[in-house]
Residue, then its C-alpha position, 0 to 999 in steps of 0.5 A: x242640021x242635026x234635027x228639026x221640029x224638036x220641043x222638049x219641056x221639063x217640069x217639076x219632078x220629072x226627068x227627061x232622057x234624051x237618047x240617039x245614037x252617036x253623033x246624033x247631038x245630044x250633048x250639042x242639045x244639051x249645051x243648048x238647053x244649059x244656054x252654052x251653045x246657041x241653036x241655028x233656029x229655035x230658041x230656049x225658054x225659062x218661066x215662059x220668056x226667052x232666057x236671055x231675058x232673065x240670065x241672072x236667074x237662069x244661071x242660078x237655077x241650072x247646073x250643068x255637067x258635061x261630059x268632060x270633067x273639069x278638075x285642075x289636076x294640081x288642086x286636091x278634090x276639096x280645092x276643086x270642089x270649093x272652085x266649081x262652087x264658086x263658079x255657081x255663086x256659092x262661098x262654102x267652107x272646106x267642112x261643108x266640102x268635105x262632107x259633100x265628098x264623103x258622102x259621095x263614097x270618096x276615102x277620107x284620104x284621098x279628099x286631099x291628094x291632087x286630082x291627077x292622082x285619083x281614079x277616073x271614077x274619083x274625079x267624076x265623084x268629085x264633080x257630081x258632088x256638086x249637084x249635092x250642094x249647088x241650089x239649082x232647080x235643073x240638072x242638065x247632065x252629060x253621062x253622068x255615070x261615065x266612070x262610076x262603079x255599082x256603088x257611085x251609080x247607087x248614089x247618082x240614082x239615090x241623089x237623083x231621086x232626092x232632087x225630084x223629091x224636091x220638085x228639081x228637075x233632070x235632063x240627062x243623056x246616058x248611053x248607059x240605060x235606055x231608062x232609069x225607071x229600072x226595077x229596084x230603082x229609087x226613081x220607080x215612082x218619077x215620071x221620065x219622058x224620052x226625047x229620041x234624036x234622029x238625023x235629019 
């Protein structure tokens, strides 16, 4: 057993930091919360019922990233992109694609090369570009600045600060910071709680 009488709840504009130590199973948790991974006791609720009970809009409004970047490495980053939004249900032409991977700092001419060819800061872009045009209400993210330069830590924090804007919702895990309220930060004005995990 990992812990015991843990409760989280997220709501509208917030982030949720969860932090431990290694191997104190934050990303189990958030597996947990993305409906992946099912809890020895305890159980996950959306809109006040049991997730399973509504999975259709569940899977909608939740867009997981894990700690693992899951691009072909065959496929170029539009071929790749365009993939990971087909697994949300989204059918998106490749100019749609391509914007996304723009904005997200990549070089125009690097969009196309296989994904084995680019940086492993590269391949994180590519994946968080995804957080830009799915439709999901809560982001629930593994280290999602593992790999990222000043300038793709930026635009994290600056799309971040969008979601909330929007009334979306973050959970997150980042052995990065102990907080994202950091001085300078877009996110300043956005209430954040942290869940510490501790052994049992």
């Amino acid at each position: 057993m990992l812990w015991k009488d843990l409760s989280l709840e997220t709501a509208p504009g917030t982030i949720t930091f969860i932090r431990g130590a290694n191997g104190q199973g934050k990303s189990s948790l958030l597996r947990i919360l993305a409906g992946i991974s099912t809890p020895y006791e305890g159980q996950v609720r959306w809109q006040g019922a049991l997730f399973k009970k509504n999975l259709d809009d569940f899977h909608r409004s939740i867009s997981y990233f894990g700690h693992t970047i899951p691009l072909k490495g065959d496929l170029s980053a539009i071929n790749n992109l365009s993939y990971l939004m087909q697994i949300h249900g989204l059918s998106l032409n490749n100019d749609v694609i391509e914007k996304a991977l723009l904005n997200w700092g990549l070089p125009a001419r690097t969009i196309h090369l296989p994904a084995k060819l680019l940086s492993q800061g590269q391949k994180q872009r590519v994946c968080l570009a995804q957080l830009n045009l799915s439709q999901s209400l809560v982001w629930i993210l593994d280290e999602p600045f593992n790999g990222l330069d000043l300038s793709g830590s930026g635009l994290l924090l600056t799309a971040f600060a969008k979601h909330l804007s929007q009334q979306g919702s973050i959970v997150l895990t980042s052995h990065l910071h102990t907080s994202l309220r950091i001085p300078n930060s877009p996110l300043q004005n956005f209430a954040e709680s942290i869940i510490e995990l501790q052994g049992v």
